[in-house]
C-alpha positions in Angstrom: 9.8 -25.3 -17.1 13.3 -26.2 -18.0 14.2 -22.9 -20.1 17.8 -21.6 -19.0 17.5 -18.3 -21.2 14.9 -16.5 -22.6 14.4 -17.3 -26.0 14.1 -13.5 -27.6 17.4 -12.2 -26.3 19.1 -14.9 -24.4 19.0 -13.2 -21.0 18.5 -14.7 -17.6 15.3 -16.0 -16.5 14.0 -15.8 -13.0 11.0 -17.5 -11.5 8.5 -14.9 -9.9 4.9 -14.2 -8.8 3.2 -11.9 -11.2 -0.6 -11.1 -11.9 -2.0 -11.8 -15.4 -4.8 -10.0 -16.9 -7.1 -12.1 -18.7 -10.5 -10.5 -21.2 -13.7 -12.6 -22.4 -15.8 -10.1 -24.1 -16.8 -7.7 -21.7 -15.4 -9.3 -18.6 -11.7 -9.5 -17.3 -10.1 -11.1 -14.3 -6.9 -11.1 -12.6 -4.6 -14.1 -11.7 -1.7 -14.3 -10.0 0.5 -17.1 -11.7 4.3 -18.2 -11.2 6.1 -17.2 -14.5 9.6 -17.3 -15.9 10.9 -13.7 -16.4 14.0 -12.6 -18.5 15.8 -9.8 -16.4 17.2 -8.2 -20.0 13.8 -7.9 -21.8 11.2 -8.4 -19.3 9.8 -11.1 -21.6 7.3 -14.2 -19.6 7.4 -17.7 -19.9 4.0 -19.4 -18.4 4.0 -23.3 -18.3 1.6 -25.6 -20.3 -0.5 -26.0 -17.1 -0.7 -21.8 -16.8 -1.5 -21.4 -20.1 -4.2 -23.8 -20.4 -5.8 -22.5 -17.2 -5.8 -18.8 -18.8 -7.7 -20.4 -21.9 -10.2 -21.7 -19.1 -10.8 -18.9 -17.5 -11.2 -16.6 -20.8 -13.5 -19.2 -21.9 -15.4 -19.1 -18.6 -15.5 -15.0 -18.5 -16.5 -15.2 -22.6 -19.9 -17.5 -21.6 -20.2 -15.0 -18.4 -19.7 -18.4 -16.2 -18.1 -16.1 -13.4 -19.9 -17.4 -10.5 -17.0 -19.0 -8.9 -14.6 -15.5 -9.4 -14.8 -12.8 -7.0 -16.2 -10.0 -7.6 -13.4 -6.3 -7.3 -15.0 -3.7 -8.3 -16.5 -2.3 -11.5 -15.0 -1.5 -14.2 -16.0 1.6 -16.9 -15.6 2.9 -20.4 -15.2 6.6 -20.9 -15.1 7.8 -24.5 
């Protein structure tokens, strides 16, 4: 990405490693992605590619096409 500041508040963006959380209906998966993050507002900046692969993979959990993730556990609800 070629973003010097972050476009909310103009503060200074860093590349790091962060994990996304990502929901299709009832499933969700975790994906660590490189991101641009403004050190004032805390604010992410994902690329085209990143963002497209997040549509993917909500698409994929939404049809329950999780073959390929790996499994981490099991989530509940608790009223």
């Amino acid at each position: 990405m070629n973003v010097d500041q972050c476009p909310l508040c103009s503060g200074e963006l860093v590349e790091k490693n962060m994990q996304k959380l990502l929901r299709g209906e009832i499933h969700m998966a975790i994906v660590s992605v490189k991101a641009e993050v403004c050190l004032q507002c805390g604010d992410r900046l994902y690329s085209e590619k990143t963002v497209r692969r997040f549509e993917d993979i909500r698409a994929k959990l939404k049809n329950q096409q999780t073959e390929e993730f790996i499994p981490l556990g099991r989530s509940f609800q608790i009223s």
